[in-house]
N, C-alpha and C positions, 0 to 999 in steps of 0.2 A: 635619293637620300639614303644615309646608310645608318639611321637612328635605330636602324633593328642591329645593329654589331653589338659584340659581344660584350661593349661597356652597357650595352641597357639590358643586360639578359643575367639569369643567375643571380648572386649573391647582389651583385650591383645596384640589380633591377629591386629586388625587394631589401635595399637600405636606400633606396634614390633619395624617399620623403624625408628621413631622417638628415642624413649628410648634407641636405640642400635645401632642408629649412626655410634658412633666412635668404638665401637666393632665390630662392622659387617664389616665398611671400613677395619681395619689392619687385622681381619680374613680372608677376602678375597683378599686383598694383600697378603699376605701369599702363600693363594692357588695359586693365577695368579701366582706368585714368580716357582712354579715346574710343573705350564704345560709344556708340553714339543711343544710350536707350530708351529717350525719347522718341526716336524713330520705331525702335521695335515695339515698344509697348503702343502707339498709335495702331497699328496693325490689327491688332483685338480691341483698343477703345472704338476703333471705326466699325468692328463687325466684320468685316471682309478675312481673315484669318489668322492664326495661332503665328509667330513667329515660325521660321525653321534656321536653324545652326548648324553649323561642323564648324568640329576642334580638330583643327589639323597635328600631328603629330603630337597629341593628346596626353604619349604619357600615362602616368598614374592617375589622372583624372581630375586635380583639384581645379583647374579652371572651369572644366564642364559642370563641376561637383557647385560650385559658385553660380555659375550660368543658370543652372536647373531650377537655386534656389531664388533667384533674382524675378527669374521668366518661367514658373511652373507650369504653364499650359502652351512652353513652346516646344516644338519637335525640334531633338537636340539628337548629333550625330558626333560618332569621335572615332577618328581614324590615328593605326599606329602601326609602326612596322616592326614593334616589339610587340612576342605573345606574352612576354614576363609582364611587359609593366601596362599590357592590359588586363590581365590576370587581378592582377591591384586594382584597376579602373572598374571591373566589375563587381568584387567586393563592394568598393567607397561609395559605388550609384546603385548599388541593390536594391535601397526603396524611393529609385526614379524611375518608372516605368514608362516613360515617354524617353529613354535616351537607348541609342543604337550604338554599339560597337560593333567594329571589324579594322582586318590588319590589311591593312594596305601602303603600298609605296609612295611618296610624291613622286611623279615623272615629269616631262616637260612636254608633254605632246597636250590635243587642244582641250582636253577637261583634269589635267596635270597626274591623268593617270589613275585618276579616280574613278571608282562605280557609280556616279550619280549624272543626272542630264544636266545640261546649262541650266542658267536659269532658276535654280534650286534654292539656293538658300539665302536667307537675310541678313545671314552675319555668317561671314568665315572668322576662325581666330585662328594665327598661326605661330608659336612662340618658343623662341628657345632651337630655333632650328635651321633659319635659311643657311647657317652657317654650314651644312650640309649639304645643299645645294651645288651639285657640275654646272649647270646651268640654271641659272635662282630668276632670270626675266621672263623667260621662259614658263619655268613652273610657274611665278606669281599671275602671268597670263593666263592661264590653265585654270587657275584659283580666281581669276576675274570671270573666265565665261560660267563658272560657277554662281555666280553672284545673279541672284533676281534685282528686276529693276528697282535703281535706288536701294541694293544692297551695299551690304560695308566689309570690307576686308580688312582685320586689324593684324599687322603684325610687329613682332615682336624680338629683338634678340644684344646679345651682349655687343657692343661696340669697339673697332679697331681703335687704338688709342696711338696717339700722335709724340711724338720726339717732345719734351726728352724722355716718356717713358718708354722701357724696355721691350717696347710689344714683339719685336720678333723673339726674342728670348722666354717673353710669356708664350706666344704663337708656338714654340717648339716644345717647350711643357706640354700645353694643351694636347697637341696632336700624340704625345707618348702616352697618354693617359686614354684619350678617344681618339685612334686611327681616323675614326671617318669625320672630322674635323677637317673643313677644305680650309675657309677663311672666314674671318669677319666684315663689315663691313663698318664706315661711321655714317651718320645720319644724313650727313650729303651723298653718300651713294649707294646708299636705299633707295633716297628719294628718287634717284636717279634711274635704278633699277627699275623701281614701281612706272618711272613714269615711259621707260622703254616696252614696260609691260601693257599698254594701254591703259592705267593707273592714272586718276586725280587727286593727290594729298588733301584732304580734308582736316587733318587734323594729327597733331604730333608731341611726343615729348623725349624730353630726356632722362636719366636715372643713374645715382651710383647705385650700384648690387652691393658691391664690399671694395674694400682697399684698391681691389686690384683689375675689378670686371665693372666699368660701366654699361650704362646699354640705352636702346630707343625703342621710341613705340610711337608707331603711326597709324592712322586709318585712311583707308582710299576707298571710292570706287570709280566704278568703270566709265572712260570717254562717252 
């Protein structure tokens, strides 16, 4: 995943929240849209233990910044391959002391290239990023043996859009603006992706962003 290139670093990295605003707001309404947090919160109403989270390519932080405040006595993790726009992330959660940063890469091997063991957390969120992705069944696999049992993997990202609009024409914007832009995908092959991933769709939707960028949000987890 190449979210650490040079459009997330610099000047870029600290105007992200401004310029993307109202993109970032409905992308992550979306995501909030298929947690599933009834499950999580069950976890402390039974006594057995505290939720645990990772915010995969994390960003400036306002989803974890949301997470923290929904679930304050879960263990919340946020990984990014930008050190600018965690730089921001640690500012915005300064007074969450249960939440971990570090920079780390998504890969595709068996824990997607991550520091943590299988088995780990109760909610992954990933948003705004498979579009990154060389190989995305792969990592999303990687991101399931992450998942404790009856955990949920939510992700999240802008959607391929179909004839007649101009998507290859948007698709060639995009990538002069962010190099490391491979492709999009639409919500049939996600699905599809996840479910090559050993992924079960539990739960999904769709969203416009703006004029020009719709997108999806699913939740899965593991066969």
């Amino acid at each position: 995943m190449t979210k650490g290139s040079d459009y997330y670093t610099g000047q870029t990295a600290q105007a992200y929240n401004r310029q993307w605003r109202t993109f970032t707001a409905r992308t992550l309404d979306a995501t909030w849209r298929v947690i599933d947090f009834s499950a999580l919160e069950s976890l402390a109403a039974d006594g057995a233990r505290q939720p645990c989270v990772l915010d995969v390519a994390c960003g400036t932080g306002i989803l974890r910044r949301r997470l923290a405040e929904r679930l304050p006595n879960a263990e919340i993790y946020g990984v990014d391959a930008s050190a600018d726009m965690l730089e921001q992330a640690r500012v915005a959660l300064d007074s969450h002391r249960r939440v971990s940063l570090a920079i780390a890469t998504l890969g595709a091997d068996a824990n997607a290239g991550l520091p943590y063991m299988p088995g780990t957390f109760d909610l992954i969120t990933f948003t705004n990023a498979m579009q990154y992705l060389p190989d995305p069944a792969a990592s999303l696999a990687g991101l399931g043996h992450l998942l404790a049992l009856q955990g949920q993997l939510v992700v999240e990202d802008f959607a391929r859009r179909t004839a007649p609009f101009p998507w290859l024409a948007l698709e060639w914007l995009i990538r002069r603006i962010d190099p490391g832009h491979i492709r999009a995908y639409t919500l049939t092959e996600a699905r599809a992706l996840c479910a090559e991933a050993g992924l079960r769709i539990t739960a999904d939707n769709t969203f416009t962003a703006n004029s020009l960028l719709h997108g999806w949000a699913v939740r899965a987890i593991a066969r």
